[in-house]
C-alpha positions as a Markdown table, in Angstrom:
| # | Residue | x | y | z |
|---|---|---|---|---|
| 1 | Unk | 58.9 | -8.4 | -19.4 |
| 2 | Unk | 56.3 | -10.5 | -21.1 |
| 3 | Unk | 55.0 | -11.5 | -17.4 |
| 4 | Unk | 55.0 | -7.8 | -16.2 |
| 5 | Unk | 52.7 | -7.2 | -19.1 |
| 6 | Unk | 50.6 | -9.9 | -18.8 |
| 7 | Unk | 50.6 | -9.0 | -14.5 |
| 8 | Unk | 49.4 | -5.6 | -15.3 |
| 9 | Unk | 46.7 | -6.4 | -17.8 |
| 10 | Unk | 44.9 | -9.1 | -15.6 |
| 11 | Unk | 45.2 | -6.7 | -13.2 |
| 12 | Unk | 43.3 | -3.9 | -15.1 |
| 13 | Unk | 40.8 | -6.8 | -16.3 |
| 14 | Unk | 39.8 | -7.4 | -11.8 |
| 15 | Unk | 39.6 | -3.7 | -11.5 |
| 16 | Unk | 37.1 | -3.3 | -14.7 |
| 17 | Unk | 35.1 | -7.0 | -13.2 |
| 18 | Unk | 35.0 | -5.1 | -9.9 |
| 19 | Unk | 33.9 | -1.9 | -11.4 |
| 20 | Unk | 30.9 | -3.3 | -13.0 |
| 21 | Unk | 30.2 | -5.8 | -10.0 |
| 22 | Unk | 29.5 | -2.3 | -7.9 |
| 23 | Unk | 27.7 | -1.3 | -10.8 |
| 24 | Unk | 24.9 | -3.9 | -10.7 |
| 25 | Unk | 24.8 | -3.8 | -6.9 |
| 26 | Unk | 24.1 | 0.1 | -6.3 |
| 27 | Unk | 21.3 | -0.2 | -9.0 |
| 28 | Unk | 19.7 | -2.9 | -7.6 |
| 29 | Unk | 20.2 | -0.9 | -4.2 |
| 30 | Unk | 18.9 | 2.4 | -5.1 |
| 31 | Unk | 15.8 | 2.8 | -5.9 |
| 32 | Unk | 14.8 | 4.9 | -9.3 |
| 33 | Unk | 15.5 | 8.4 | -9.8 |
| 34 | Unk | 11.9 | 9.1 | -10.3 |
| 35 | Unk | 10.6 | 6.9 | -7.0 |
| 36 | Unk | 13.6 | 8.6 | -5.3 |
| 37 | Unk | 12.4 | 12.1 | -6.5 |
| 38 | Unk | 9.1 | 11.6 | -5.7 |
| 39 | Unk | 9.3 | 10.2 | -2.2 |
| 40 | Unk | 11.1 | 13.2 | -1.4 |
| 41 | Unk | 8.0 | 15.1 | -2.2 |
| 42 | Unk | 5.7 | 12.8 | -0.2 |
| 43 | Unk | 4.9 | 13.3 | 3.5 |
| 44 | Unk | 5.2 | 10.0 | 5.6 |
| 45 | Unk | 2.8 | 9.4 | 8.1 |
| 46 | Unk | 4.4 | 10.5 | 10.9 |
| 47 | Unk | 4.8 | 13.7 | 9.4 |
| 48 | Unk | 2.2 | 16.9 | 10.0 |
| 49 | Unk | 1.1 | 17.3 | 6.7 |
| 50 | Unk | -1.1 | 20.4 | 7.1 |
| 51 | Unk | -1.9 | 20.9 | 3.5 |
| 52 | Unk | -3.8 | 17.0 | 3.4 |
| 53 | Unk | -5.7 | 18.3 | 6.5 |
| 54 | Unk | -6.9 | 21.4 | 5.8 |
| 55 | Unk | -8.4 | 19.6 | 2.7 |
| 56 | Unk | -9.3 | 16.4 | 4.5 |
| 57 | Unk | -11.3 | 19.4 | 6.5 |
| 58 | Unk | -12.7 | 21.2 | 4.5 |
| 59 | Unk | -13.9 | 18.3 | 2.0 |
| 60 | Unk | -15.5 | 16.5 | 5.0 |
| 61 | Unk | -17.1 | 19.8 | 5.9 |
| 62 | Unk | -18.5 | 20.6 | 2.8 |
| 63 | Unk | -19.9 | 17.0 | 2.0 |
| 64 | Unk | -21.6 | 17.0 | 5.4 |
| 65 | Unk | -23.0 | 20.7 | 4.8 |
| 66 | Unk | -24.6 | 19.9 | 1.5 |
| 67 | Unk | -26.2 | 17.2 | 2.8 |
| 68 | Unk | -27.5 | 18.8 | 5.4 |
| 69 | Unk | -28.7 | 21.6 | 4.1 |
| 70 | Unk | -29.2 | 20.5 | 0.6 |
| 71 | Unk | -29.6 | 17.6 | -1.0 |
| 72 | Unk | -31.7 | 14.5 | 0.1 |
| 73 | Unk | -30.6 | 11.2 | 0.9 |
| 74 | Unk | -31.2 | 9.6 | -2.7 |
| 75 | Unk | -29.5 | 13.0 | -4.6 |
| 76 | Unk | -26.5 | 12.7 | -1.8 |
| 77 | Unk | -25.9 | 8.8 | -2.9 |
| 78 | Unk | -26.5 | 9.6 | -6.4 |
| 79 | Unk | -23.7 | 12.5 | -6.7 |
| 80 | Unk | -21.4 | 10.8 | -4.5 |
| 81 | Unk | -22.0 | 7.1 | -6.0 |
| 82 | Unk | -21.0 | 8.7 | -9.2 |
| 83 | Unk | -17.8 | 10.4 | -7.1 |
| 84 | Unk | -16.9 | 7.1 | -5.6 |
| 85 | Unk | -17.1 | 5.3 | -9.2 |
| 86 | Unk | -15.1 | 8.1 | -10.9 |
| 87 | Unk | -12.1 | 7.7 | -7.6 |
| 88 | Unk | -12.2 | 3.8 | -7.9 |
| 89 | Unk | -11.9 | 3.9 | -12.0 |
| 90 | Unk | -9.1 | 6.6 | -11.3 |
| 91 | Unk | -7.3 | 4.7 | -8.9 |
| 92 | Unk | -7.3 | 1.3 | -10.7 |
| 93 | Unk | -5.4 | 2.8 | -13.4 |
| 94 | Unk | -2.6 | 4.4 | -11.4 |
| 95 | Unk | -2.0 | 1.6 | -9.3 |
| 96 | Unk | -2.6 | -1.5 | -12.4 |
| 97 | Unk | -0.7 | 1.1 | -15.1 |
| 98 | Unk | 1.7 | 3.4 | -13.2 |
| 99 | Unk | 3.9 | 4.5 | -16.0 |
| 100 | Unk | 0.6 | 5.4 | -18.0 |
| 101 | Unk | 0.3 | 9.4 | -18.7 |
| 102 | Unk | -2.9 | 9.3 | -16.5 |
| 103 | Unk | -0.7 | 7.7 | -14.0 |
| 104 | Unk | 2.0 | 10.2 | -13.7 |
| 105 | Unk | -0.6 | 13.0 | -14.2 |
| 106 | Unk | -2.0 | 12.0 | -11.4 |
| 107 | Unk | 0.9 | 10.8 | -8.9 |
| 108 | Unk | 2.1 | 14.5 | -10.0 |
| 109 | Unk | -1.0 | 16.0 | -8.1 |
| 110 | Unk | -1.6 | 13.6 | -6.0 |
| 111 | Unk | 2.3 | 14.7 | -4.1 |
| 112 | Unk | 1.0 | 17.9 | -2.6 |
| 113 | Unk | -1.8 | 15.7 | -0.8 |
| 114 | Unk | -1.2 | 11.9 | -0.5 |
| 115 | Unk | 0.7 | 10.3 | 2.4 |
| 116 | Unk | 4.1 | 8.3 | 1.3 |
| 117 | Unk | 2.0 | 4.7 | 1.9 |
| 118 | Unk | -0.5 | 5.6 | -0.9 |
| 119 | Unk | 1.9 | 5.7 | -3.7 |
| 120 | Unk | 1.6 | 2.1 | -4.1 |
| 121 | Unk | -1.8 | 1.5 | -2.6 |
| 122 | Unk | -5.1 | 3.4 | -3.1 |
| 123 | Unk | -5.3 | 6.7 | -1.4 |
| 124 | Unk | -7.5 | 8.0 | 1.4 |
| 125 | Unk | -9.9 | 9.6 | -0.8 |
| 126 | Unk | -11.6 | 6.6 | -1.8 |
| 127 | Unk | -12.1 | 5.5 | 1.5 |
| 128 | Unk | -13.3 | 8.8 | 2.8 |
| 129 | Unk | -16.0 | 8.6 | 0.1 |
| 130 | Unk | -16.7 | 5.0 | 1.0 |
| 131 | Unk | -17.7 | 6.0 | 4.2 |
| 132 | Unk | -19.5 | 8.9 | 3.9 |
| 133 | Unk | -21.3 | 7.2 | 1.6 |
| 134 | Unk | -22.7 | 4.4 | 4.3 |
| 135 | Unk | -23.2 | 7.0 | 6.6 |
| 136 | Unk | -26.0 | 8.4 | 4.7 |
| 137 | Unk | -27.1 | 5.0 | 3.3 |
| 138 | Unk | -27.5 | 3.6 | 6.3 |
| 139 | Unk | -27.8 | 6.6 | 9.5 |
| 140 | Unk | -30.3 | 8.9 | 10.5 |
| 141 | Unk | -29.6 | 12.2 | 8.6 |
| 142 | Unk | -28.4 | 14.1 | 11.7 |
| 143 | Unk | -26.1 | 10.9 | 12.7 |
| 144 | Unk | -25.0 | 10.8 | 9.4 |
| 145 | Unk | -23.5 | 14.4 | 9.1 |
| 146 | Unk | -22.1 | 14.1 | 12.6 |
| 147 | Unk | -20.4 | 11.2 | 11.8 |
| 148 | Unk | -19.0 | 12.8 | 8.4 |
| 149 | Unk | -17.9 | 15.9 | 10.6 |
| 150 | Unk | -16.3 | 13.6 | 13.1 |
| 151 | Unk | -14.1 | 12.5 | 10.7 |
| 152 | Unk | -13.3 | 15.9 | 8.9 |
| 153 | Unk | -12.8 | 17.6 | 12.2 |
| 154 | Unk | -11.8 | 15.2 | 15.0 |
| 155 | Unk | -9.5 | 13.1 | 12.9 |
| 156 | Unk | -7.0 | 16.0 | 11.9 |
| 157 | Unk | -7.6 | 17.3 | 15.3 |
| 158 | Unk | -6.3 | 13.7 | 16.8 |
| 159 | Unk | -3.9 | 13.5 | 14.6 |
| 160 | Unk | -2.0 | 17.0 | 15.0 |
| 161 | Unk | -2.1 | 16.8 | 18.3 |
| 162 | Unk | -0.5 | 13.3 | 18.4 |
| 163 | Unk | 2.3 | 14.3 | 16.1 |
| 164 | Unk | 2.8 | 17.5 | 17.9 |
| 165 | Unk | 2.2 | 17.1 | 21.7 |
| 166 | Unk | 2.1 | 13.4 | 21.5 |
| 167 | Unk | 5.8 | 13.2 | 23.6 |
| 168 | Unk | 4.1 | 14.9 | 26.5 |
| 169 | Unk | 2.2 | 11.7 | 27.1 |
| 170 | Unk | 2.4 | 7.8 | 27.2 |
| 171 | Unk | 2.1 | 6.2 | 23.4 |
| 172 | Unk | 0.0 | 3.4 | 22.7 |
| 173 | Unk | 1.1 | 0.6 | 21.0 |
| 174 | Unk | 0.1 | 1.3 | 17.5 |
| 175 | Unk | 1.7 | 4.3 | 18.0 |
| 176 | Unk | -1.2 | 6.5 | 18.5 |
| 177 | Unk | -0.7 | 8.8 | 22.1 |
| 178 | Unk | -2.9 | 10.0 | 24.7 |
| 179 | Unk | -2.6 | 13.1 | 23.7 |
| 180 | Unk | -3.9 | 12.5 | 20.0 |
| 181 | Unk | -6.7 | 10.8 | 21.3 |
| 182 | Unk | -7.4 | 13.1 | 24.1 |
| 183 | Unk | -7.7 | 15.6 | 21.1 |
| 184 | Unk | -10.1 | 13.8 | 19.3 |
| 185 | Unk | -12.5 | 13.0 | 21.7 |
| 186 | Unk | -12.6 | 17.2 | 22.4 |
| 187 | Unk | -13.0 | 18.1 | 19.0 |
| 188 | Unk | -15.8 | 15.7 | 18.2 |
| 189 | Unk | -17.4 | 16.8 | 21.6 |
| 190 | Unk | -17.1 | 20.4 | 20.6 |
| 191 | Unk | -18.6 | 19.6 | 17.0 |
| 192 | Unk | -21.4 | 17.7 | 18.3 |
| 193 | Unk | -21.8 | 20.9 | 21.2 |
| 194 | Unk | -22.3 | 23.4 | 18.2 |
| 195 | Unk | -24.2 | 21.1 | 16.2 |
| 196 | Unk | -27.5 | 20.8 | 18.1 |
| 197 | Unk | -26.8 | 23.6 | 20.1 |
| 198 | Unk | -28.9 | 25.8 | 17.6 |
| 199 | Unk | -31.7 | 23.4 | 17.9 |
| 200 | Unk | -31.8 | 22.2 | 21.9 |
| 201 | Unk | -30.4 | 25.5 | 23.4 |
| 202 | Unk | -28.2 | 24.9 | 26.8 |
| 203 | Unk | -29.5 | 21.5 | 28.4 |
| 204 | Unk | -28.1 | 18.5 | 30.4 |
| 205 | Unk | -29.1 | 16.3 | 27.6 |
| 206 | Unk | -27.1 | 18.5 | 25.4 |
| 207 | Unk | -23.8 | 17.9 | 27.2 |
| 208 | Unk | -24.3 | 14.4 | 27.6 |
| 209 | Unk | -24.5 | 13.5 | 24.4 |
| 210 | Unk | -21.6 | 16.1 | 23.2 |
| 211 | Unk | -19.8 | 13.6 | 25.2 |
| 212 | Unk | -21.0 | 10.8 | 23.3 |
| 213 | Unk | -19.9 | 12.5 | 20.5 |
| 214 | Unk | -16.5 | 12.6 | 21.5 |
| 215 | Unk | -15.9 | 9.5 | 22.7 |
| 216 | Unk | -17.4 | 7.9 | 19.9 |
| 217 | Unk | -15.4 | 9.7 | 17.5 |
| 218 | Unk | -11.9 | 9.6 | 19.8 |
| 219 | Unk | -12.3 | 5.9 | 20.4 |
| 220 | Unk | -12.8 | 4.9 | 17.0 |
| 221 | Unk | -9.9 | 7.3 | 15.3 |
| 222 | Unk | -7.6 | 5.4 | 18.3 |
| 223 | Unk | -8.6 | 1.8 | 17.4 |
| 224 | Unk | -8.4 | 1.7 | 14.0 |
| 225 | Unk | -6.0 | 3.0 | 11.1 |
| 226 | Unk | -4.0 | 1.2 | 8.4 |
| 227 | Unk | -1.0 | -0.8 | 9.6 |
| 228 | Unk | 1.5 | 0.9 | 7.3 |
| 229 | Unk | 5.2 | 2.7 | 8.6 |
| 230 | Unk | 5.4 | 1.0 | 11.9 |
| 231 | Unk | 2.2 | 2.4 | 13.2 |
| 232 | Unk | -1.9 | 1.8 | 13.0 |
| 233 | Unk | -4.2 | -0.8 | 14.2 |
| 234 | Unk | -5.0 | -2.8 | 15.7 |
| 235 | Unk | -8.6 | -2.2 | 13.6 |
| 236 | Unk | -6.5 | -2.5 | 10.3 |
| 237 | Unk | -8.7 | -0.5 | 8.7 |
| 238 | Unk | -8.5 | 2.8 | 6.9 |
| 239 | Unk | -9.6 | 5.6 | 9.3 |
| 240 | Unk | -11.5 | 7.7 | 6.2 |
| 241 | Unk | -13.7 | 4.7 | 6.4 |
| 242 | Unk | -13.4 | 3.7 | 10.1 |
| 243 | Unk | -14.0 | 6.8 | 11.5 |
| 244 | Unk | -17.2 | 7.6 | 10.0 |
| 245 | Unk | -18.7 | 4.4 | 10.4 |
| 246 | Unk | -17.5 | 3.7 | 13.6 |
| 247 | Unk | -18.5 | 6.6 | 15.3 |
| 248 | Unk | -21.6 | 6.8 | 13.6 |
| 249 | Unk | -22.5 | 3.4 | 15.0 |
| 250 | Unk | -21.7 | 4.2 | 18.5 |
| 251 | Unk | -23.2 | 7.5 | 18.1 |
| 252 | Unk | -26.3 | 6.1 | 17.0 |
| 253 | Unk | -26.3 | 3.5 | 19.5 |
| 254 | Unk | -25.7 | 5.7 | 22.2 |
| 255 | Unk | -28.5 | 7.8 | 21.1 |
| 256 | Unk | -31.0 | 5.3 | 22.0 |
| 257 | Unk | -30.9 | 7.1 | 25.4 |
| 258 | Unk | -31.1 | 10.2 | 24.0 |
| 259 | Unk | -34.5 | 9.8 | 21.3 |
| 260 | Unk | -34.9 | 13.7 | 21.2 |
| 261 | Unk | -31.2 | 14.1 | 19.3 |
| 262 | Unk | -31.9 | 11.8 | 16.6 |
């Protein structure tokens, strides 16, 4: 009787030691409610995200058009200086003191926008004022706003197609497609078209360096991305920054040919 009793109480004591083993393990498996919660939110890269590019649009647009039409090139790096320094405050304290209020405040926003990636590293915004900002430090003004508008166009452009036609065609191996980058290159050319259109009127010239356009935009959005979920590269480089530069570069260097467009 005695050993029956015994028997049956070591046995409830393994039972309770195994209970609280699996315990420990599926907490140090799962990851916290709130990461959990808000992940579900987030869009991963390889989703279509149309919200983030209609705003990645239509703040690329706007910066370029107030430049243009607007401001000069000392009141453009003043405003967005002060933009950039605001972001880069802003994102130092979400990413040193995430469980701050400021933190969640902003994480809370930041889920309708921000790609899955960027809730543990800084988020495109910072990089898309980065490079608009040496755009217009360093460009011609006309260069400058193309290469802002290649970004805010021909980068969503590239990437909607890639995500949604991209299976039609062969894949690269940063996981970029044809397709994608077949779509940037004719949404920069079209932008560029429409651009000095206005200005030159119908013209060989005019066509030739709408190509330009393209390919400098479409060849730079294709080489260079950060290497984050499996894809991007093999420029590890944040395209918000890349794309502008990049293209602006080539644009500019292209347009050596071409004095008339600058």
């Amino acid at each position: 009787m005695v050993a029956r009793t015994v028997d049956q109480a070591s046995r409830v004591m393994q039972h309770e030691q195994n209970d609280v083993i699996y315990r420990e393990k599926s907490k140090k498996s799962d990851p916290p409610a709130d990461e959990s919660n808000a992940k579900g939110n987030w869009k991963s890269r390889k989703q279509l995200h149309l919200i983030r590019k209609i705003f990645h649009a239509l703040a690329g647009v706007a910066m370029a058009g107030v430049y243009q039409s607007i401001l000069t090139r000392e009141q453009t790096l003043w405003i967005f200086g002060t933009m950039f320094t605001l972001l880069g405050l802003g994102e130092y304290i979400r990413l040193k003191f995430p469980n701050h209020i400021l933190s969640r405040i902003a994480m809370w926003i930041m889920q309708a926008l921000a790609r899955t990636y960027e809730m543990k590293h800084a988020t495109g915004m910072i990089y898309f004022v980065t490079g608009v900002l040496i755009c217009v430090g360093f460009f011609p003004k006309k260069v400058a706003v193309l290469s802002i508008l290649f970004l805010a166009i021909g980068d969503p452009c590239a990437s909607t197609c890639g995500i949604t036609w991209g299976y039609l065609g062969p894949k690269f191996s940063n996981g970029k497609s044809l397709v994608g980058f077949l779509g940037g290159v004719l949404s920069c050319a079209i932008t560029t078209f429409l651009f000095y259109y206005g200005e030159t009127g119908l013209s060989p010239s005019l066509f030739l360096v709408s190509l330009l356009g393209g390919f400098s935009g479409g060849i730079t959005e294709l080489l260079c991305g950060r290497v984050v979920e499996g894809s991007g590269g093999p420029i590890d480089i944040d395209d918000n920054l890349a794309v502008p530069v990049g293209s602006g570069f080539l644009f500019y260097l292209g347009l050596q040919f071409f004095p008339s467009f600058l």
